[in-house]
Residue frames relative to the residue before (quaternion, step in Angstrom):
aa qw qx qy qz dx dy dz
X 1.0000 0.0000 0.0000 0.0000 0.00 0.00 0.00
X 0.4926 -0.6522 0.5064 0.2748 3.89 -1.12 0.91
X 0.3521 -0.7268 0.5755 0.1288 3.25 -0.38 1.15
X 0.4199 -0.7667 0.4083 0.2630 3.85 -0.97 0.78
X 0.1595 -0.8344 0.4860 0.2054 3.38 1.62 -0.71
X 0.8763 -0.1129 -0.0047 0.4683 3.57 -0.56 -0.78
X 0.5799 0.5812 -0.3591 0.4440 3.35 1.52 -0.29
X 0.0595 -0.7481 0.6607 -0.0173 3.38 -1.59 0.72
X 0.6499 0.4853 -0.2959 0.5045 3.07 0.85 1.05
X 0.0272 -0.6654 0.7459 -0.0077 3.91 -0.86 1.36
X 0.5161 -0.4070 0.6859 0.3121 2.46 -1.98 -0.97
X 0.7009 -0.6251 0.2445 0.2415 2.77 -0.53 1.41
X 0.7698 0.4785 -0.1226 0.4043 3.67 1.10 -1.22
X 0.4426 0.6200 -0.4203 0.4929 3.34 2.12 -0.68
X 0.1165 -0.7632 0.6274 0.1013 4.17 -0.19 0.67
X 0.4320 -0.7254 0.5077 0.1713 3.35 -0.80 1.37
X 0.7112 0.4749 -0.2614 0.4475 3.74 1.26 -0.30
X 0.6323 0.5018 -0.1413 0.5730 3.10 2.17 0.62
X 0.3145 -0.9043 0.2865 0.0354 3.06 1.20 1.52
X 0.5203 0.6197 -0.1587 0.5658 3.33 1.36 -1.02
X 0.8038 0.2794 -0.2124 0.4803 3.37 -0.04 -1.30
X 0.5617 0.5293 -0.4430 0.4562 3.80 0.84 -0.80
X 0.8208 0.3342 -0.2221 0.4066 3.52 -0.02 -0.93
X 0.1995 0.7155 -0.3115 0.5926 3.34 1.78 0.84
X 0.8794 0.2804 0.0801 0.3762 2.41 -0.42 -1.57
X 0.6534 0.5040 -0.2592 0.5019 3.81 1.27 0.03
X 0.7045 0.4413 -0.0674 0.5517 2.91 1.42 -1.27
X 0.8888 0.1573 -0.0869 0.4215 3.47 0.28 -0.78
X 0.5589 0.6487 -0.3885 0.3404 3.80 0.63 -0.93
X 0.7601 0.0635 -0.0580 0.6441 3.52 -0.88 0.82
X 0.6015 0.5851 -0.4968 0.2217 3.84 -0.43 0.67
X 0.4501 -0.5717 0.4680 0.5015 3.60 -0.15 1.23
X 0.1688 -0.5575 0.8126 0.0183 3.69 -1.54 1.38
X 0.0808 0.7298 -0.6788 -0.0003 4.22 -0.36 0.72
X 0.5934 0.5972 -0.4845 0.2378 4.12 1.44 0.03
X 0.5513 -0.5356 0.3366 0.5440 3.75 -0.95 0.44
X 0.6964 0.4975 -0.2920 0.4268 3.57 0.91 -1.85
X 0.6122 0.4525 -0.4642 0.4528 3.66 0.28 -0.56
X 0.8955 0.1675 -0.3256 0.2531 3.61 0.20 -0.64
X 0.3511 0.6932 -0.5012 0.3807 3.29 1.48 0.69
X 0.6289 0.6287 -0.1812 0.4199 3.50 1.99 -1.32
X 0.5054 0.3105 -0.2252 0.7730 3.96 1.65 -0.28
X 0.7038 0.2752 -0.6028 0.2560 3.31 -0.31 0.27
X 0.3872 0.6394 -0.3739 0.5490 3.99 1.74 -0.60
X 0.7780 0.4423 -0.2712 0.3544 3.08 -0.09 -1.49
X 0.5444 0.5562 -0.3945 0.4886 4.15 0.95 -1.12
X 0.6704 0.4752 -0.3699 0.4335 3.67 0.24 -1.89
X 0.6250 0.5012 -0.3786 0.4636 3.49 0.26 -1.54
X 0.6558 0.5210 -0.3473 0.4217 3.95 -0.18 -1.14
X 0.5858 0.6165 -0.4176 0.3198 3.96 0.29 -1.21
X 0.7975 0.2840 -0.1680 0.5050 3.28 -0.28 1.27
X 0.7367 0.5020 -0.0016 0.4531 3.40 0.82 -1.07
X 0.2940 -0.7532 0.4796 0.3408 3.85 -0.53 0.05
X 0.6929 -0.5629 0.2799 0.3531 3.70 -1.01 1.20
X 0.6210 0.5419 -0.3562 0.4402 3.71 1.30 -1.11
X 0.6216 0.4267 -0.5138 0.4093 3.84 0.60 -0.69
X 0.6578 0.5348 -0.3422 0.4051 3.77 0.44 -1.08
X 0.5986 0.5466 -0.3544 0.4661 4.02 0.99 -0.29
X 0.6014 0.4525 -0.3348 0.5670 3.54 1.30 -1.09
X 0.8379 0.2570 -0.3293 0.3512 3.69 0.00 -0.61
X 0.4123 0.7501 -0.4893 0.1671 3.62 1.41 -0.24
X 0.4559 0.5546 -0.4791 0.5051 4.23 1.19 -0.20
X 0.6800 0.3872 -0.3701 0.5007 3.65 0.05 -1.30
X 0.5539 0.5620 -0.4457 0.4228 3.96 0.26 -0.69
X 0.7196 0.4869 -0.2387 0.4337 3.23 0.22 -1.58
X 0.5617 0.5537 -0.2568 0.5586 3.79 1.11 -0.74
X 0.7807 0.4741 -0.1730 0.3686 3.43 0.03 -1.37
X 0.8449 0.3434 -0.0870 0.4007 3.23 1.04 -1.09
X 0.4273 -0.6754 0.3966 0.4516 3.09 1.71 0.40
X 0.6740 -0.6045 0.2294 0.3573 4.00 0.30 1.39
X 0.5483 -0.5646 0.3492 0.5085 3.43 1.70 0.78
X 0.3197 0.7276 -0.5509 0.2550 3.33 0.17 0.55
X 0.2607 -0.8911 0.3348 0.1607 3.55 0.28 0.93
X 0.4547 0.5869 -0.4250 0.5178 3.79 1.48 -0.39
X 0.8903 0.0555 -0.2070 0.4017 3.47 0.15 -0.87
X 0.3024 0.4793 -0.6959 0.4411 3.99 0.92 0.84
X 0.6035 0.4575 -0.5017 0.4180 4.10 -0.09 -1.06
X 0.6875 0.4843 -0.3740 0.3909 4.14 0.31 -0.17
X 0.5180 0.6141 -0.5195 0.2912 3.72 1.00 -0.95
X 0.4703 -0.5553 0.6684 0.1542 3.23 -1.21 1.49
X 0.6231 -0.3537 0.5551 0.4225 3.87 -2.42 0.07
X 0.6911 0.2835 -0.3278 0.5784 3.98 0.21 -0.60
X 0.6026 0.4719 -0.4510 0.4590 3.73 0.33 0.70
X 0.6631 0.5508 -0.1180 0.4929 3.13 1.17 -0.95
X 0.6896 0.5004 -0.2209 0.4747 3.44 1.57 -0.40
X 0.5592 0.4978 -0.3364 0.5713 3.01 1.64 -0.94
X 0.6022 0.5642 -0.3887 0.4098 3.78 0.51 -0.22
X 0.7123 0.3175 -0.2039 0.5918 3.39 1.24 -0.95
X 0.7775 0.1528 -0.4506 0.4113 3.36 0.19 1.18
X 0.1835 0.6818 -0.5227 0.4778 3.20 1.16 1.37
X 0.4940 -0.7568 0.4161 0.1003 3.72 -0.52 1.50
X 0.8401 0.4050 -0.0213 0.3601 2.62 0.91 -1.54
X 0.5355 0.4133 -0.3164 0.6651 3.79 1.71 0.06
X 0.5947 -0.5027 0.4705 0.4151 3.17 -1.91 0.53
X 0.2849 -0.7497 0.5904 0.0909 3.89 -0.88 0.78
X 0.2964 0.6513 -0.6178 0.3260 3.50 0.32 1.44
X 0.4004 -0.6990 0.5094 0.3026 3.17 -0.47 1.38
X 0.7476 0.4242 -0.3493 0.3730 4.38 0.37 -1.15
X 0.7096 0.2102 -0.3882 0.5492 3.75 1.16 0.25
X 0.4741 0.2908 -0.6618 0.5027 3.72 -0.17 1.01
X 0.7307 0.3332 -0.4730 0.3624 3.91 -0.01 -0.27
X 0.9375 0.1803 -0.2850 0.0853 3.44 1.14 -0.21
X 0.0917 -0.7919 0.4138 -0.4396 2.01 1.77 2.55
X 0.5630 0.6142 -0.2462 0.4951 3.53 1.31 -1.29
X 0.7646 0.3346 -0.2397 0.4959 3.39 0.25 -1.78
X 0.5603 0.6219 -0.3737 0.3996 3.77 0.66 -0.90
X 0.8164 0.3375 -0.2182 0.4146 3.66 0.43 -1.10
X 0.3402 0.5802 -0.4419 0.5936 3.45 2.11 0.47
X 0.6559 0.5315 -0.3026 0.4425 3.68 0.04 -1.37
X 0.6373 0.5832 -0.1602 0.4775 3.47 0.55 -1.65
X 0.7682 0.2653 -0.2663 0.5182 3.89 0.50 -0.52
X 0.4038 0.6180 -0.4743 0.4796 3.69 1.29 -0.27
X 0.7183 0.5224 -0.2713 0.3709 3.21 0.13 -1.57
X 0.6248 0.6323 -0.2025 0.4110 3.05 0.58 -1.29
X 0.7643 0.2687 -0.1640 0.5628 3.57 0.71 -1.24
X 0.2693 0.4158 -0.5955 0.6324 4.30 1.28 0.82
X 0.9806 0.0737 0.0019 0.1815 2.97 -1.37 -1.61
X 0.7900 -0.5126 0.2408 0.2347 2.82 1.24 0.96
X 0.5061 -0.1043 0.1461 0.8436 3.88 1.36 -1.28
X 0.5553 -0.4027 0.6539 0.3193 3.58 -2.28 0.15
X 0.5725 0.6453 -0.3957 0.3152 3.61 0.89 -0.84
X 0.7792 0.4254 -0.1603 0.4315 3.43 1.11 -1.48
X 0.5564 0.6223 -0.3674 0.4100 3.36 1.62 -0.11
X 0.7504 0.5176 -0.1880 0.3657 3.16 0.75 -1.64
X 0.7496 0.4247 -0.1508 0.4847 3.52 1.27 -1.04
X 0.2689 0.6886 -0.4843 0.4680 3.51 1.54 0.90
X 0.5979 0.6097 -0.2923 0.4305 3.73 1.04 -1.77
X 0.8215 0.2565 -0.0864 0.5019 3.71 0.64 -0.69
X 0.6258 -0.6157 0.2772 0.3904 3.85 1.24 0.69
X 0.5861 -0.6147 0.3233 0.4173 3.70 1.46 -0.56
X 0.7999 0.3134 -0.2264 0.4590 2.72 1.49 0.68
X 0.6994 -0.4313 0.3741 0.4298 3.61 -0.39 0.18
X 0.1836 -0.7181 0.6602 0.1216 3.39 -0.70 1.25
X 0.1337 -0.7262 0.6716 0.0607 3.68 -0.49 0.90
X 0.3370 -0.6698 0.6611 -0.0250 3.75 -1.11 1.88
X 0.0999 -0.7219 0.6753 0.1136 3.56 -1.07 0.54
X 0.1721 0.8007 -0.5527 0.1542 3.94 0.20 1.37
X 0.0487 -0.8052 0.5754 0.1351 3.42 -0.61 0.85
X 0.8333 0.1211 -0.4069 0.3540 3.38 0.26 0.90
X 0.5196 -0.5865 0.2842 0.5525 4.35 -0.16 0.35
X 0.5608 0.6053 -0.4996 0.2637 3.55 0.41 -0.34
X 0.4136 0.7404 -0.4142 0.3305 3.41 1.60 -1.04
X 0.8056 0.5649 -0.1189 0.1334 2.92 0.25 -2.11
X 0.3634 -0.7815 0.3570 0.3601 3.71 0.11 1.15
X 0.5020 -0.5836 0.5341 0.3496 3.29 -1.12 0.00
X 0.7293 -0.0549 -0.0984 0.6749 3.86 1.37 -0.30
X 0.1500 -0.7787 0.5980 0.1166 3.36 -1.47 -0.38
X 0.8501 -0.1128 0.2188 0.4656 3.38 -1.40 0.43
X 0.8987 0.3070 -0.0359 0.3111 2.71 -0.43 -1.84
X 0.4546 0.6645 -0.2149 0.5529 3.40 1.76 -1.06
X 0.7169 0.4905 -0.1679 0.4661 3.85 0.62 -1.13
X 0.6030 0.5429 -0.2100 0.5455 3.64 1.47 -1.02
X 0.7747 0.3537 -0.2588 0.4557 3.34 1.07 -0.76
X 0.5823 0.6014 -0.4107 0.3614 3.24 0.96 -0.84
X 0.5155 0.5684 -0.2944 0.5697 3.64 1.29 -1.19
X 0.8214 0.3555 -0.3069 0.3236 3.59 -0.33 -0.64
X 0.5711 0.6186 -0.2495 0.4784 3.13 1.63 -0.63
X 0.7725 0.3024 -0.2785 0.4840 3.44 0.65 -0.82
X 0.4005 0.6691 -0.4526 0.4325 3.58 1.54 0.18
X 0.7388 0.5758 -0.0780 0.3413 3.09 0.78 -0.85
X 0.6124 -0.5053 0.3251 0.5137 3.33 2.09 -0.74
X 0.5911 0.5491 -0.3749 0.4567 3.93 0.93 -0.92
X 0.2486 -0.7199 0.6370 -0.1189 2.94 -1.44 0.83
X 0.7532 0.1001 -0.2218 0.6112 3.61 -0.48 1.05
X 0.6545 0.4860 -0.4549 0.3583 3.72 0.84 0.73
X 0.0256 0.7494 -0.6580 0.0696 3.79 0.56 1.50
X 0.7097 -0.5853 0.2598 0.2937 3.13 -1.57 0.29
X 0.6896 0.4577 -0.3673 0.4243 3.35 0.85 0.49
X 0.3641 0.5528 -0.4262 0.6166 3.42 1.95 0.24
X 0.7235 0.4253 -0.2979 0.4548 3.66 0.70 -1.15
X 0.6157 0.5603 -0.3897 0.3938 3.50 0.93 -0.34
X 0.5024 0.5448 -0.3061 0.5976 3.76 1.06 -1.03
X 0.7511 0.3116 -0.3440 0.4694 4.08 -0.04 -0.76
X 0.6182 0.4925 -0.4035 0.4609 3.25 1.03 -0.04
X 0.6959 0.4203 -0.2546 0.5238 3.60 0.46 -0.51
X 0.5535 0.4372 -0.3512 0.6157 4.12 1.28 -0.53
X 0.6617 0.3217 -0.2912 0.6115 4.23 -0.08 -0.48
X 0.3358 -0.6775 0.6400 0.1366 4.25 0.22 0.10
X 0.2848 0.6656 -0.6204 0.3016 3.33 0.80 1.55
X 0.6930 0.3170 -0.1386 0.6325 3.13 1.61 -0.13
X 0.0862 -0.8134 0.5601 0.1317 4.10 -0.86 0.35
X 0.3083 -0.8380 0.4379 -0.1046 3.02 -0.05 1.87
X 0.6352 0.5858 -0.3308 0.3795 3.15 0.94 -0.59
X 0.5717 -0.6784 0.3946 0.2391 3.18 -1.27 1.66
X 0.5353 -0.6919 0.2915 0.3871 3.63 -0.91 1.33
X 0.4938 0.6483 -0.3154 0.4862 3.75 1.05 -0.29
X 0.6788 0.4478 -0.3212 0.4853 3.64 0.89 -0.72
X 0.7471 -0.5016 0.3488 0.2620 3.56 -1.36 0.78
X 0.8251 0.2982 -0.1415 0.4584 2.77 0.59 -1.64
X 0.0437 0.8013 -0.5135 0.3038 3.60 0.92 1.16
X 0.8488 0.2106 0.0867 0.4772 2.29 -0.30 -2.14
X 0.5537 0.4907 -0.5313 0.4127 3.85 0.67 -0.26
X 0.6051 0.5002 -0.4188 0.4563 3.87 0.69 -0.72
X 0.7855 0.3482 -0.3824 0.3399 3.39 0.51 -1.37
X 0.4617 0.6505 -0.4134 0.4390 3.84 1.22 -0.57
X 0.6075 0.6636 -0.2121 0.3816 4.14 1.20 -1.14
X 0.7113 0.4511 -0.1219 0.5251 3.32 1.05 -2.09
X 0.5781 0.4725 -0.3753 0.5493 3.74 1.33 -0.83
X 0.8476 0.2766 -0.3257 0.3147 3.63 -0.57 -0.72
């Protein structure tokens, strides 16, 4: 477990009795994500979430990584209906047949993009000017569940073919890829992100 040391300050939701999410939530949450595979990996991982609470999707995110061939989006866009089955009796991932298929169609959509703008990286981080929108919330209730920008994408996204990416699925991939800094102004990793996006 990440020891706070001089800090004295999460976010409220990082539960210290949730080892997983804590080291989450230090490490990754709100960090510019600028890889393709990482953000093909949060964009699965959001759809997959919709409904559900982020901590189950952390416990199974290894078996994902397994299941889905390390997100690798050339050769998810291939999974065949008997590919799709073995997935849906895979224990250890969320087993919803309409978001593994629209993982499939998603990691189609996802290479489209790719061949416009070149990377997903340069697409997605257009929605927010290229840079990190940095939020000043001091408590979670603040925090929307979508936004503006969140809405602009979701819309463009399902223009495009994705599927399981409404705007509050699109919000959450916003705030996981650190197109957005969510993190409450009291919390550490604030200012370490905002100290990051500067230098």
């Amino acid at each position: 477990m990440i020891s706070l040391g001089v800090h004295n300050e999460r976010c409220a939701w990082a539960n210290a009795d949730n080892p997983l999410l804590l080291e989450y939530h230090d490490r990754e949450w709100g960090v510019p994500v600028h890889s393709e595979r990482k953000h093909f990996e949060v964009l699965v991982l959001s759809s997959a979430q919709a409904g559900l609470n982020w901590s189950l999707v952390l416990k199974k995110r290894a078996a994902f990584r397994r299941a889905f061939d390390n997100f690798d989006p050339e050769k998810v866009r291939r999974y065949s209906e008997s590919r799709i089955r073995m997935l849906l009796s895979d224990p250890e991932i969320i087993r919803n047949r309409m978001k593994i298929e629209a993982a499939v169609r998603n990691a189609r959509a996802f290479l489209k993009v790719q061949g416009e703008f070149e990377t997903f990286d340069s697409y997605c981080w257009q929605f927010v000017g290229g840079r990190q929108k940095t939020n000043r919330w001091k408590t979670t209730r603040q925090i929307p569940a979508t936004s503006p920008e969140s809405e602009a994408l979701s819309k463009d996204l399902k223009r495009r073919g994705f599927g399981f990416v409404g705007p509050t699925v699109a919000y959450a991939y916003m705030q996981e890829v650190g197109m957005v800094n969510d993190h409450l102004i009291d919390c550490f990793r604030y200012r370490e992100i905002l100290r990051r996006v500067a230098g």
